[in-house]
VMD Tcl script that draws the C-alpha trace (Angstrom):
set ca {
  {99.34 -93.99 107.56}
  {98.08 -92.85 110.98}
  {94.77 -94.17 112.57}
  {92.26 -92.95 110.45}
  {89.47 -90.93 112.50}
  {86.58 -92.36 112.00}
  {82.30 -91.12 112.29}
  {79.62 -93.39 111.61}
  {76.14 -93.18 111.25}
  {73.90 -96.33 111.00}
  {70.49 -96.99 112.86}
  {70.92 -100.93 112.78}
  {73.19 -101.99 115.57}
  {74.01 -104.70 114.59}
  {75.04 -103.76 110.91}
  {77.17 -100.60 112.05}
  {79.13 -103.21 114.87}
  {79.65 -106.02 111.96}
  {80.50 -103.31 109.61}
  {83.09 -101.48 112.41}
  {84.30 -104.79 112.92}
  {85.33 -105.67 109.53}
  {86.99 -102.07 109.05}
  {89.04 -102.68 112.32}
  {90.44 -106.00 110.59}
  {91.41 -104.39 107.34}
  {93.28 -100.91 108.50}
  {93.88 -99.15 111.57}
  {90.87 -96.86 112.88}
  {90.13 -94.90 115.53}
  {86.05 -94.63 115.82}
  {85.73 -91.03 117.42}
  {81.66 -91.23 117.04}
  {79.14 -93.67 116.09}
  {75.10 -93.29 116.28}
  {71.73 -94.37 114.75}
  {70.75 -91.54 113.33}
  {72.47 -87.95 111.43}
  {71.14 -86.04 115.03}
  {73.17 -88.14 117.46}
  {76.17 -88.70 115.10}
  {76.32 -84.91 115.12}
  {75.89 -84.28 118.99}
  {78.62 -87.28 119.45}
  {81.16 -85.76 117.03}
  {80.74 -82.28 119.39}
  {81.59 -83.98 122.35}
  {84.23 -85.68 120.89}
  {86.00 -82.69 120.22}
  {87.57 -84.05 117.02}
  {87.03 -83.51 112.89}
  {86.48 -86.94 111.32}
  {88.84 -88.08 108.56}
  {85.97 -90.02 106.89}
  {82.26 -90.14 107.99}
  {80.25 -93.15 107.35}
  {76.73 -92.44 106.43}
  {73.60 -94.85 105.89}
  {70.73 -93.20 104.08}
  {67.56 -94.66 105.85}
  {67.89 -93.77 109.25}
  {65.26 -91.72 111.90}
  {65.07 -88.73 113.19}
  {67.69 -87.31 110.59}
  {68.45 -89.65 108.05}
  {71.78 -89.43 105.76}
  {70.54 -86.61 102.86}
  {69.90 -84.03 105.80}
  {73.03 -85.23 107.43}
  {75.43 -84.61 104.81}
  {75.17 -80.62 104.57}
  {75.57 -80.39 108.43}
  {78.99 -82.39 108.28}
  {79.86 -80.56 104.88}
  {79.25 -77.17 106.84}
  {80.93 -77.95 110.55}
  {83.75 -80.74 108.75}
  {85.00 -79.30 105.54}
  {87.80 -81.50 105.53}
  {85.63 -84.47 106.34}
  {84.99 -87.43 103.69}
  {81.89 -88.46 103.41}
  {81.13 -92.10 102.54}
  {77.90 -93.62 101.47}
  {76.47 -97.16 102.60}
  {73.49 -98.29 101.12}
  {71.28 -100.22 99.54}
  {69.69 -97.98 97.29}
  {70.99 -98.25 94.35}
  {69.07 -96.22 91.38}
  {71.80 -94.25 89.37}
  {69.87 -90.79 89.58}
  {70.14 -91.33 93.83}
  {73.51 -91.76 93.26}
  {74.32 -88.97 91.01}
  {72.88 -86.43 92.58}
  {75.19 -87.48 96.16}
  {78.02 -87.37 94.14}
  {76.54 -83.91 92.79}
  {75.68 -82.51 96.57}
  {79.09 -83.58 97.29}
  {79.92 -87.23 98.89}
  {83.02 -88.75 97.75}
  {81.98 -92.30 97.71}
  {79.33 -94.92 97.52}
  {79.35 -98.40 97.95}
  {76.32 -100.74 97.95}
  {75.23 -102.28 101.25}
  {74.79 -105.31 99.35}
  {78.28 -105.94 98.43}
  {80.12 -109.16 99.86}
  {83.41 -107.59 98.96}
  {83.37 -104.88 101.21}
  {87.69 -103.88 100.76}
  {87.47 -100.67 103.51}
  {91.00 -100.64 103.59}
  {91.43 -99.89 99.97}
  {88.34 -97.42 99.93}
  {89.77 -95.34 102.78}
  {93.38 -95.24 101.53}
  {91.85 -94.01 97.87}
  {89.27 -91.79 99.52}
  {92.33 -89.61 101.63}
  {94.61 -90.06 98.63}
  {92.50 -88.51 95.78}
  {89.84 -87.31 97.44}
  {87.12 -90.08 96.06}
  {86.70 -93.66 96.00}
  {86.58 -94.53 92.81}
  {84.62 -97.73 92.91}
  {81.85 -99.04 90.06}
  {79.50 -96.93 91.48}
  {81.71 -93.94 91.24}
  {79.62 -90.73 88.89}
  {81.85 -87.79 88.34}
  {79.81 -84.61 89.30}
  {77.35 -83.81 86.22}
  {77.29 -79.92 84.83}
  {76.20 -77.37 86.81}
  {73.42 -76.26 84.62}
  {70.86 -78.80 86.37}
  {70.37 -77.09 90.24}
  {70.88 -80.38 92.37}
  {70.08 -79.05 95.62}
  {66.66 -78.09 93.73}
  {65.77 -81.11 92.17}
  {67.60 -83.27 94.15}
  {66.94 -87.50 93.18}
  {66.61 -89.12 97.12}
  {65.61 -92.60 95.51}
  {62.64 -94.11 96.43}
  {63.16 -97.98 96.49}
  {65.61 -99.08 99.16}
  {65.87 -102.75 98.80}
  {67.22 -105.67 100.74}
  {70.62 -107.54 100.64}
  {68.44 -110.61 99.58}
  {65.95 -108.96 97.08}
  {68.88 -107.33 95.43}
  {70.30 -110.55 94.90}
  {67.19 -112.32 93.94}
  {67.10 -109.33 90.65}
  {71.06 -110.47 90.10}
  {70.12 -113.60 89.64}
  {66.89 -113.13 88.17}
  {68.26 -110.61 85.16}
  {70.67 -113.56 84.39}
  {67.65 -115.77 83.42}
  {67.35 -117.97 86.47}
  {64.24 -119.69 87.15}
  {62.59 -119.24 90.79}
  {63.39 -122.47 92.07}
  {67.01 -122.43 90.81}
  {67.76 -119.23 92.46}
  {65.96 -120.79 95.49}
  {68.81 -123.16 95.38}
  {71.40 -120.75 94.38}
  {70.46 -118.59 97.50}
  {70.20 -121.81 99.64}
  {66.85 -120.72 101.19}
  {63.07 -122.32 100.02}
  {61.12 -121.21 97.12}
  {58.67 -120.05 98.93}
  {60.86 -117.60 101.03}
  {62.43 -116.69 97.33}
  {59.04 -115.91 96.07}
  {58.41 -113.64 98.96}
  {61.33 -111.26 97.71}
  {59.72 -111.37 94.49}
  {56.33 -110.66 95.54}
  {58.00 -108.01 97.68}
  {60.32 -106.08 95.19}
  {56.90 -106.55 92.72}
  {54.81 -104.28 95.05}
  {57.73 -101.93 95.20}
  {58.05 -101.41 91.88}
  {54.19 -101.46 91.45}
  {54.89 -104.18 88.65}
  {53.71 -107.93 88.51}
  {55.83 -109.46 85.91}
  {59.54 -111.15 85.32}
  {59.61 -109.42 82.09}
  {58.93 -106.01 83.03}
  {61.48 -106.42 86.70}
  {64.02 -107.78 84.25}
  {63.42 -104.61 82.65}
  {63.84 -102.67 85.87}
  {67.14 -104.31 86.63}
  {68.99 -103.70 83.24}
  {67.63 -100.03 83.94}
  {69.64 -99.73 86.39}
  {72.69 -101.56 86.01}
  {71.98 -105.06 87.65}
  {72.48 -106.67 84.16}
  {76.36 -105.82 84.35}
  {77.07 -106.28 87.99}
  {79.14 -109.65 89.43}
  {80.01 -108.49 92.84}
}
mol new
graphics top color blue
foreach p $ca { graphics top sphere $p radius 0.5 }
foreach p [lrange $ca 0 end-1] q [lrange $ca 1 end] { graphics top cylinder $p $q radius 0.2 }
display resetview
């Protein structure tokens, strides 16, 4: 396989040059535009003067964030693949990018983050077919219309805390689990419980089963 051409859009500098880096140790790329937000990946893909084999596209970013980025690379890259880093994570979000047309997702969160693979099946079948994979629902529901953003972005660690948390862990066993204070644990708690607009284990348990937590190991 030749160099893959590469487009990424990420507003945290540090996360897009940890994530680039890990990419460049798995499979050979060739990064032909990278920017914090959907406005300056688009300006730096023009200059370029090349189409993208796969763009990279956070969700949470300013100016223009990933949902208004994704019909401007649809319309000027047709060919382009567009792939999803994130860390929301409700199932309606993610159904309705599959529906608008992305052809991949993968959590933010994830420690197993296999790019190589992901690319290869992305350029092979046309989708990276990953846990978080939803095959396009029926067209009698207009997504562009009522389109599903998601509303709850969390954090690597507050995601973790609800893993860990949905298993039946206590607070100060995940505290030691996590390797951090219980105090700093119950700050993720308190956190994800203002989210959520909730103030009980029972009902966040609740909230993670909802959407999938319950069944996730990675």
């Amino acid at each position: 396989m030749n160099s893959i051409k590469l487009a990424y859009a990420e507003d945290h500098t540090l996360v897009r040059k940890g994530i680039i880096s890990i990419i460049q140790s798995q499979i050979a790329v060739t990064i032909i535009a990278e920017a914090a937000n959907g406005k300056e990946l688009l300006i730096a893909l023009e200059k370029s003067n090349q189409i993208p084999d796969i763009a990279i596209v956070d969700l949470s970013m300013p100016v223009m964030n990933g949902y208004d980025l994704i019909p401007h690379l649809q319309e000027r890259y047709p060919t382009c693949k567009i792939l999803i880093i994130s860390f929301v994570i409700e199932p309606n979000a993610i159904q309705h990018l599959f529906n608008v047309g992305v052809h991949g997702f993968i959590d933010k969160s994830d420690a197993k983050l296999h790019f190589a693979s992901a690319f290869t099946q992305i350029l092979e079948t046309g989708y990276f077919k990953n846990h978080l994979y939803m095959p396009k629902q029926a067209e009698q529901l207009n997504w562009k219309k009522n389109k599903f953003h998601g509303t709850i972005p969390f954090t690597h660690a507050e995601i973790e805390f609800m893993k860990y948390n949905v298993k039946g862990l206590v607070l100060i066993d995940i505290a030691a689990i996590m390797c951090l204070s219980p105090k700093t644990v119950e700050n993720y708690r308190n956190s994800i419980y203002q989210k959520l607009g909730i103030n009980s284990r029972e009902a966040l348990i609740e909230y993670a089963k909802s959407i999938g937590l319950e069944k996730r190991d990675d």
